[in-house]
LUMKE-782072 format. One line per 10 residues: their letters; for each residue x, y, z of N, C-alpha, C. Coordinates in steps of 0.001 Angstrom, whole numbers, plus 500000, padded with zeros to 6 digits. Each point is the difference from the previous one (the first is absolute). Example, Ala and Ser with C-alpha at 12.3 -4.5 7.8 and 13.67 -1.06 7.14 Angstrom:
BEGIN
as) 513190:494310:507800:499110:501190:500000:500900:501200:500000 ~ 499650:501050:499280:500820:501190:500060:499230:501090:500730
! end
This chain:
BEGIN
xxxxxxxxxx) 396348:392326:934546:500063:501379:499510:498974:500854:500729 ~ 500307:500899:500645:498997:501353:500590:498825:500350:499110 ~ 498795:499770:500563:499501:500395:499380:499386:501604:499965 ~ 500434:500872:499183:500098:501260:500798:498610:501192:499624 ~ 499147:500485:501043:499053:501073:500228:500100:501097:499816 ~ 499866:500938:498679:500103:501128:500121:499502:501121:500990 ~ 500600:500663:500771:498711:500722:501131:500005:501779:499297 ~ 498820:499539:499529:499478:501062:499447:499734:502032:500362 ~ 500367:499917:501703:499868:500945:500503:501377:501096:500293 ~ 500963:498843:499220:501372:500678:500187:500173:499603:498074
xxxxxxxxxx) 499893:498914:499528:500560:499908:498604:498882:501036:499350 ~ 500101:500145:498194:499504:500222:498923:499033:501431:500227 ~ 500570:500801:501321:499530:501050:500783:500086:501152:498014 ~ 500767:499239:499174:499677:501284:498375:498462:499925:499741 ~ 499172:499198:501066:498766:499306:499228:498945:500331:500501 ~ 498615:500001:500014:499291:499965:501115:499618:499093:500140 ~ 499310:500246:502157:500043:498344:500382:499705:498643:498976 ~ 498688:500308:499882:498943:499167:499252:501180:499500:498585 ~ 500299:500969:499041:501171:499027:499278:501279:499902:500208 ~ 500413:499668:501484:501108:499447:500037:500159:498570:499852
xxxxxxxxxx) 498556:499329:499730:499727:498440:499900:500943:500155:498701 ~ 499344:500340:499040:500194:499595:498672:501984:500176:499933 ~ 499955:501114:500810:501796:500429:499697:500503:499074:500486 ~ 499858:499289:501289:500726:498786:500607:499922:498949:499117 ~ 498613:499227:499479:499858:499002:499462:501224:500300:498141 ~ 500301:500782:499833:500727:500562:498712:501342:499856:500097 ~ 500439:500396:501166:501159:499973:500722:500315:498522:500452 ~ 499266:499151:500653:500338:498465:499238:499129:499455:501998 ~ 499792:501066:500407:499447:499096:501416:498453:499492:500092 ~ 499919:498850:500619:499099:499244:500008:499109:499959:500896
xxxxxxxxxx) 500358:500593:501360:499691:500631:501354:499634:501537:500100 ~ 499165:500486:500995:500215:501256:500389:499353:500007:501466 ~ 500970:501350:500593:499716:499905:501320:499760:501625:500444 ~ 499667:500728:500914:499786:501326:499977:499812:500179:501619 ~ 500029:501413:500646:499487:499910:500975:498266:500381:500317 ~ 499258:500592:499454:499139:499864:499967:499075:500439:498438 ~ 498682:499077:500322:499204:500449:498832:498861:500690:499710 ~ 499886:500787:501478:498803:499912:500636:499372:501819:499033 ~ 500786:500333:499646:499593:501137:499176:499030:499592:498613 ~ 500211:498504:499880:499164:499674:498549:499189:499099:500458
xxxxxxxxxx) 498952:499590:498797:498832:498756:501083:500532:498774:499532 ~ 499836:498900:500701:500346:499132:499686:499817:499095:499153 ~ 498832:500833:499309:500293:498927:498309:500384:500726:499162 ~ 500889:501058:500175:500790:500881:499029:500806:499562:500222 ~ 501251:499181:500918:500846:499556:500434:499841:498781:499397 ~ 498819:498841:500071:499965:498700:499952:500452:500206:498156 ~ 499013:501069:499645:499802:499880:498495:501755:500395:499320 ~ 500946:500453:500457:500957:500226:499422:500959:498466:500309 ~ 499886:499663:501283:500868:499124:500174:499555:498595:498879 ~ 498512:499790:499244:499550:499227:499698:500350:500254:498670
xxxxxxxxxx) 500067:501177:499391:500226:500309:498582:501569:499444:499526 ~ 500866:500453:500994:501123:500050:499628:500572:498680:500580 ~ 499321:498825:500978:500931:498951:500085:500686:500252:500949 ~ 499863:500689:501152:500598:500353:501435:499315:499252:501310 ~ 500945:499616:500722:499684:499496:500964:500262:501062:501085 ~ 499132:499982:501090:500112:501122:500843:500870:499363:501257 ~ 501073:500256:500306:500856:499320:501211:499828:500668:501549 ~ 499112:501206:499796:500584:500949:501672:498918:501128:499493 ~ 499814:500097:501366:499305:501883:500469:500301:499756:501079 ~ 499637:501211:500500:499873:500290:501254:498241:500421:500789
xxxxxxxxxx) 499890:499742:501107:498808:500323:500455:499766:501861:500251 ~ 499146:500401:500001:500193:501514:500283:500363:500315:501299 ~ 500903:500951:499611:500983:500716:501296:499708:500973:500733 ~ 498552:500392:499703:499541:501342:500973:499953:500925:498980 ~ 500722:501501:500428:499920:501010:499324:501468:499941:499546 ~ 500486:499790:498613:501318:499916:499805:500401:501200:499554 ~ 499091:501029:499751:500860:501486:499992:500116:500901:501179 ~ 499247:499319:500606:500062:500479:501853:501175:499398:500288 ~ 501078:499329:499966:500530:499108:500438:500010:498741:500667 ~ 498414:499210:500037:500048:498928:500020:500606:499526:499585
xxxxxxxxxx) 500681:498301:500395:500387:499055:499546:499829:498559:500308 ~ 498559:499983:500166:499578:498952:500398:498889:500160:501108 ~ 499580:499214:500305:498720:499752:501318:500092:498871:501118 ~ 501396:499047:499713:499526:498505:500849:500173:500517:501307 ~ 501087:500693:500428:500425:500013:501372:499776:501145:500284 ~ 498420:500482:499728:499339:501180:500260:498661:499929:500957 ~ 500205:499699:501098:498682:499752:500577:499023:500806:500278 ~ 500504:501443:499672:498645:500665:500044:499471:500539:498530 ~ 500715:498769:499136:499271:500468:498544:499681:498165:499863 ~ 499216:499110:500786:500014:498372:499706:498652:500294:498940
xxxxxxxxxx) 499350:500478:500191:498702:500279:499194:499636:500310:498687 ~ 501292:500716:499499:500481:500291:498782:500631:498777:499552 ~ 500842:499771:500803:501091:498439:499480:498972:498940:499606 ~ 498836:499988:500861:498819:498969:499170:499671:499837:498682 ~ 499529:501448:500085:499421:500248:498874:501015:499940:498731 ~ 501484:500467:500388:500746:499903:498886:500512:498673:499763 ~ 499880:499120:500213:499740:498336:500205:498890:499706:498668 ~ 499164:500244:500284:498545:500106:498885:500271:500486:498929 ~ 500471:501211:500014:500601:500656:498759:501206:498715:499228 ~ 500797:500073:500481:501152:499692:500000:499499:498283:498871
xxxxxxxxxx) 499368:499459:500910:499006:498352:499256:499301:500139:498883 ~ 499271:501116:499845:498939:500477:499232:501287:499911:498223 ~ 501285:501253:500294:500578:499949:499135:501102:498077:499174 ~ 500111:499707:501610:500526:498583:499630:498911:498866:499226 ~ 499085:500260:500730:498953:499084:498788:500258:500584:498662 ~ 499817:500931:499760:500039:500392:498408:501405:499671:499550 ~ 500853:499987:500598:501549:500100:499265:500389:498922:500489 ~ 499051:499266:500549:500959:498362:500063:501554:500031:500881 ~ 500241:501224:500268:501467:499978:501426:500163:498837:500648 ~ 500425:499440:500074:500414:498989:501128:500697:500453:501164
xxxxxxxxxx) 500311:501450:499928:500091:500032:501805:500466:501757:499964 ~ 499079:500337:501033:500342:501354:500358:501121:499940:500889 ~ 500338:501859:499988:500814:500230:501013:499456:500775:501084 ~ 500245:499750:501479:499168:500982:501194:501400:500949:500284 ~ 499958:501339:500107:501164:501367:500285:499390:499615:501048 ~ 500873:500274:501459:500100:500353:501203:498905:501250:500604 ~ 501341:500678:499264:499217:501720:500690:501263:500353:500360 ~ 499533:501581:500856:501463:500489:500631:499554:500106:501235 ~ 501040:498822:500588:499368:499985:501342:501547:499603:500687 ~ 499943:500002:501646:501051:498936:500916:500132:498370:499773
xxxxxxxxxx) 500787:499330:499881:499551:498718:500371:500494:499968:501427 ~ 500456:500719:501185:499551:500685:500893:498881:499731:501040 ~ 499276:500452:499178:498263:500490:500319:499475:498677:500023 ~ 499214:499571:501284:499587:498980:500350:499146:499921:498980 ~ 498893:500999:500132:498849:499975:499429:500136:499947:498272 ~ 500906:500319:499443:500274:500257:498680:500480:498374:499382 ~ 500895:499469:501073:500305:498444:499819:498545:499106:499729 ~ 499480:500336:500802:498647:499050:500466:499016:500367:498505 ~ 499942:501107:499531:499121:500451:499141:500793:499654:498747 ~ 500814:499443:499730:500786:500022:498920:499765:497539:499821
xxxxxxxxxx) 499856:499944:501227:500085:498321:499822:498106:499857:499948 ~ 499300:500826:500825:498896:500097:499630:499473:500193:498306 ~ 500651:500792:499799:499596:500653:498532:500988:498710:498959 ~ 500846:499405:500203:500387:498858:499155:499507:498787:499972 ~ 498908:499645:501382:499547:498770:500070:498663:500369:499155 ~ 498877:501334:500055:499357:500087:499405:499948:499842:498372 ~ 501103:501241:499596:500223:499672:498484:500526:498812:499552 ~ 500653:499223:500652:500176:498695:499631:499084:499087:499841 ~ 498901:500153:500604:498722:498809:500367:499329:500563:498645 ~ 499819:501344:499474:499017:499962:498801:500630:500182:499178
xxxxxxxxxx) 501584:500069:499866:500734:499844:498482:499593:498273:499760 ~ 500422:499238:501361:500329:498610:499999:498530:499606:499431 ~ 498830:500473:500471:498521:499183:499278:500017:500331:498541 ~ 501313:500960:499341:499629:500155:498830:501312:499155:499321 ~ 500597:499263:500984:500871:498774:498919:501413:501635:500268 ~ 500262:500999:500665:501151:500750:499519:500894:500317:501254 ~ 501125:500463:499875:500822:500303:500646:500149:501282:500813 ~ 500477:500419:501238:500209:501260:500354:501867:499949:500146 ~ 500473:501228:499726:501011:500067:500200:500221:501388:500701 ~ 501738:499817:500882:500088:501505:500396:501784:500048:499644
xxxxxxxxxx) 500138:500759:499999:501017:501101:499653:500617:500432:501100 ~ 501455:499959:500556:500733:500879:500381:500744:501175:499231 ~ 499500:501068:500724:500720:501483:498722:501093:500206:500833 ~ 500520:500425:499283:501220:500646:500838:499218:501804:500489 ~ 500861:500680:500810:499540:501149:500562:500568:501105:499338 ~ 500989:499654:499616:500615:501502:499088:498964:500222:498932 ~ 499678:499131:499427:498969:500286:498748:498730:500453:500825 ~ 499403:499484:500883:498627:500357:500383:500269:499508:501587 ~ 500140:501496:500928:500821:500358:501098:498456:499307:500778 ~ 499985:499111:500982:499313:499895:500930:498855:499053:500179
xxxxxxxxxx) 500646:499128:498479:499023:499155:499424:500232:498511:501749 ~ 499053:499231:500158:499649:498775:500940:500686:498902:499690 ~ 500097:499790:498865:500625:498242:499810:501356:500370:499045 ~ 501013:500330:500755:501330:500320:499679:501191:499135:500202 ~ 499739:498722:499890:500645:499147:500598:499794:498488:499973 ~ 500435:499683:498540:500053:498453:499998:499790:498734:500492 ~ 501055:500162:501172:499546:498479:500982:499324:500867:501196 ~ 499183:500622:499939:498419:500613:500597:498920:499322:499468 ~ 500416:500269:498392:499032:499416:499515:499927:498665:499490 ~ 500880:499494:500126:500336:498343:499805:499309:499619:501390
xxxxxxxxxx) 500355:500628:501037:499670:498923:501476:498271:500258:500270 ~ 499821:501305:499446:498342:500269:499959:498976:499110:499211 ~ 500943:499878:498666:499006:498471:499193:500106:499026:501125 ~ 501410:499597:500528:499709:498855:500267:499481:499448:501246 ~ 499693:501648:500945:499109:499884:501293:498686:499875:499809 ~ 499536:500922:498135:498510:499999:500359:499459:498409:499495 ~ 501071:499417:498900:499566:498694:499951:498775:499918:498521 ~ 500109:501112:499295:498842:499976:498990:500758:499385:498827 ~ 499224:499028:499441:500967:499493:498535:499322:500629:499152 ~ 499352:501331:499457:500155:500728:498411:500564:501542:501003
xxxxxxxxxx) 500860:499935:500880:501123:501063:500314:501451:499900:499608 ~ 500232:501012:499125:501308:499800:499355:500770:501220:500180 ~ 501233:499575:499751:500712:501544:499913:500441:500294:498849 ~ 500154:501616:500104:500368:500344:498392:501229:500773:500218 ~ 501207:499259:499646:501168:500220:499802:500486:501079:498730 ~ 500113:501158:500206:500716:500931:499015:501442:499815:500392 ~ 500784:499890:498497:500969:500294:500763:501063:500737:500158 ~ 499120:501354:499247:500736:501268:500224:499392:500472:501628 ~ 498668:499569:500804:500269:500367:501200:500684:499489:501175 ~ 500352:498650:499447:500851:498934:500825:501499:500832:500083
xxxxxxxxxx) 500383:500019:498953:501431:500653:500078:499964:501165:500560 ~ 499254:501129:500081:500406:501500:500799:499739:499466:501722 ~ 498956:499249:499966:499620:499297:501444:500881:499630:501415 ~ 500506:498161:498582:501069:499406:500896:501216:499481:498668 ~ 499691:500551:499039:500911:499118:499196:499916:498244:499783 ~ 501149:499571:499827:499384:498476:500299:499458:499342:498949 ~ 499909:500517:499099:498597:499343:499374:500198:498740:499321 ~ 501250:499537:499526:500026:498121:499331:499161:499429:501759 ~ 500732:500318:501351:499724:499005:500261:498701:500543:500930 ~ 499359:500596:500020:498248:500706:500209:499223:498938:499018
xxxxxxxxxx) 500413:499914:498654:499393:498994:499254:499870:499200:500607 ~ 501209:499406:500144:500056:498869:500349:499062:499115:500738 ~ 500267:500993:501090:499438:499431:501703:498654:500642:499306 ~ 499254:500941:499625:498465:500420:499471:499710:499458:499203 ~ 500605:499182:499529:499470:499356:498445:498123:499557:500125 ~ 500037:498921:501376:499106:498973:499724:498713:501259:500383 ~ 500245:501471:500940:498632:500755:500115:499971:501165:498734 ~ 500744:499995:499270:499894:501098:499147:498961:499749:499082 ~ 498978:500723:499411:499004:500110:499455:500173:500938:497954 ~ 500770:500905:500549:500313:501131:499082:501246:500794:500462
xxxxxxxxxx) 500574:499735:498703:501468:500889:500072:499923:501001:498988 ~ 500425:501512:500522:500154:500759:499172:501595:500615:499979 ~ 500719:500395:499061:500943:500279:499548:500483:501406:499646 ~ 500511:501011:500384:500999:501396:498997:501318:500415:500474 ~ 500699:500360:499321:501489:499883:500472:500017:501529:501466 ~ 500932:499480:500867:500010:500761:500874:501958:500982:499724 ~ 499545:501174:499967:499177:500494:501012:498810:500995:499341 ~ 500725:500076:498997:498706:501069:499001:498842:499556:499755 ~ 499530:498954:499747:499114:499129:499897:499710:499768:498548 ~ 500889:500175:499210:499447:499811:498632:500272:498558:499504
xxxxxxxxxx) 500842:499826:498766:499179:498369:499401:501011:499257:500759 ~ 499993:498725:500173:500936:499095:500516:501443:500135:499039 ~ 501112:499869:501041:500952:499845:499214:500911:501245:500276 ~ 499111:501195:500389:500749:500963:499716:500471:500975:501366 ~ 499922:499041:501251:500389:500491:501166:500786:498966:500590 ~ 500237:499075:501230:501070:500283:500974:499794:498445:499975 ~ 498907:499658:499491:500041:498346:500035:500470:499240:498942 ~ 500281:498600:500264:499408:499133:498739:498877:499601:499338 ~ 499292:500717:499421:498528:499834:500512:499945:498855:498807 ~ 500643:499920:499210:499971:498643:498944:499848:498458:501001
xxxxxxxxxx) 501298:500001:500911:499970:499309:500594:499131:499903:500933 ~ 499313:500799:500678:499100:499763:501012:498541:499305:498852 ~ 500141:500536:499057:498228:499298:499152:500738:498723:499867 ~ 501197:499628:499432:500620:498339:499919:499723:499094:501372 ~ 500137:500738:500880:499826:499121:501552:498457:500149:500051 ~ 499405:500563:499932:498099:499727:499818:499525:498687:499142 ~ 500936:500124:499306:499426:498752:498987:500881:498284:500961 ~ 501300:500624:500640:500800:498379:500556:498874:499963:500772 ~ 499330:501152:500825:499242:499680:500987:498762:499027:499754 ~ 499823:500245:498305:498402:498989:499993:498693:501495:500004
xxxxxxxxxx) 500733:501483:499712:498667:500591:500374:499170:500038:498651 ~ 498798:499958:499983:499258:499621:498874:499217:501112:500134 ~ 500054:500890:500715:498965:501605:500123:500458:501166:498888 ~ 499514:500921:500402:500156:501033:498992:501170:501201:500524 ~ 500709:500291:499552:500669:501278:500212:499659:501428:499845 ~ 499726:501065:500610:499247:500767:499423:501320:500501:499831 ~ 500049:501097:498605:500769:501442:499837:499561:501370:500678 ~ 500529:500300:501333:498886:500892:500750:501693:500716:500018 ~ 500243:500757:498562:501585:500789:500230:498997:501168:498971 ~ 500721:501452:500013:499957:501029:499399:500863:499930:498417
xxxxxxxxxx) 499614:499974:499049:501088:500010:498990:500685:501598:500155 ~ 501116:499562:500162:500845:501052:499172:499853:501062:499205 ~ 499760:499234:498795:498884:501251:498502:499001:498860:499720 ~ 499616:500113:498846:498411:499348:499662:500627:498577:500438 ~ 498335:499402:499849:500206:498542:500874:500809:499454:498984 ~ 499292:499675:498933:500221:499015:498634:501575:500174:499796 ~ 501284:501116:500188:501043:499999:500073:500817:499252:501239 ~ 499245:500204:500731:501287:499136:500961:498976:498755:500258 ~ 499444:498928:499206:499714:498738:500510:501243:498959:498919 ~ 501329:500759:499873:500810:498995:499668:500633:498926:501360
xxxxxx) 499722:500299:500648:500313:499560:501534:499382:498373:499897 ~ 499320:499547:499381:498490:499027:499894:500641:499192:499251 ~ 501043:500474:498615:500652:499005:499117:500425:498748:500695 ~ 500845:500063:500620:500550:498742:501266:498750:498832:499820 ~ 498879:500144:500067:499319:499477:500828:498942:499911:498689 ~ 500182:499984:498838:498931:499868:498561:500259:498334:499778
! end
């Protein structure tokens, strides 16, 4: 059975941040995942996930200026200095919340660009070496481009052949698979063949992105093939509800 992550930065949005713990844990999830937390300190974060019996599955590392339109720092070589430091940050919050594995955003860059390639395997061998002394995982993400035009790691078996050139074992990939489908489609057999590097799968029906179930897939069936597969990770819910969250998590019955 999936075990499934509420992601807090798209769900229980009736709430504010800080109690969307309590609304998820009410709502029946046992997980939570978000894209970042970096607006609160990290034992305001530790202290909710601890009250309510939440396990923290995912963040993300900081992305630069995300109302500037940053989206990330790895394959940014004339911002590597920042990408350090947001490394530090990034640990500082995983010690407190116990994460077992961040996520590194790209940036908006070429994969193209010599220099942007090089700074992007640079910047994954680093964050990997001090997630890995802390026992945790790094993961990356292919986005698709319609959602976020110009994003670096757009492309699946890019990033399948990149784990398996750089050779790091706490490098994983994080399979969504509402961005798999606008991408390349494919996705029973993307599992498939990704099963053994996938790290974190996140889930919302395409194309609207709201709860599973209610766009172009089977998305019942795609969480049934996660489980033939043996995946024992977390699923995040990284979809928009519709209207309030707590109404459309009938989608979840299947799977009680």
């Amino acid at each position: 059975m999936p075990r499934f992550a509420a992601n807090l930065t798209m769900m229980f949005t009736e709430h504010d941040f800080l109690d969307r713990f309590a609304a998820a844990k009410k709502a029946g999830f046992d997980a939570v995942e978000y894209l970042f937390p970096y607006d609160h300190p990290p034992e305001a974060i530790a202290e909710r996930l601890h009250e309510h019996g939440l396990t923290q599955a995912l963040f993300n590392l900081p992305p630069g200026n995300w109302e500037a339109g940053d989206r990330g720092l790895a394959a940014l070589p004339e911002r590597g200095e920042e990408f350090r430091a947001s490394i530090d940050t990034a640990l500082r919050y995983a010690e407190a919340t116990g994460v077992g594995r961040v996520h590194v955003m790209s940036g908006l860059a070429s994969r193209k660009d010599a220099a942007a390639l090089s700074a992007y395997r640079d910047s994954l061998r680093r964050v990997c070496e001090a997630a890995g002394a802390q026992g945790r995982d790094v993961v990356i993400e292919p986005i698709n481009t319609r959602d976020m035009p110009g994003y670096f790691l757009d492309d699946f078996s890019f990033a399948a052949d990149l784990i398996a050139a750089l050779g790091l074992p706490n490098l994983k990939l994080q399979f969504d698979i509402y961005h798999r489908q606008i991408l390349h489609g494919d996705v029973l057999m993307g599992l498939r063949e990704m099963a053994p590097i996938i790290g974190h799968v996140q889930i919302a029906a395409v194309p609207d992105r709201h709860e599973p179930g209610t766009g172009e897939l089977d998305d019942t069936r795609i969480l049934r093939e996660l489980d033939a597969l043996g995946y024992e990770g977390f699923v995040g819910c990284e979809y928009r509800p519709a209207g309030r969250t707590e109404g459309g998590l009938g989608w979840m019955r299947a799977f009680a």
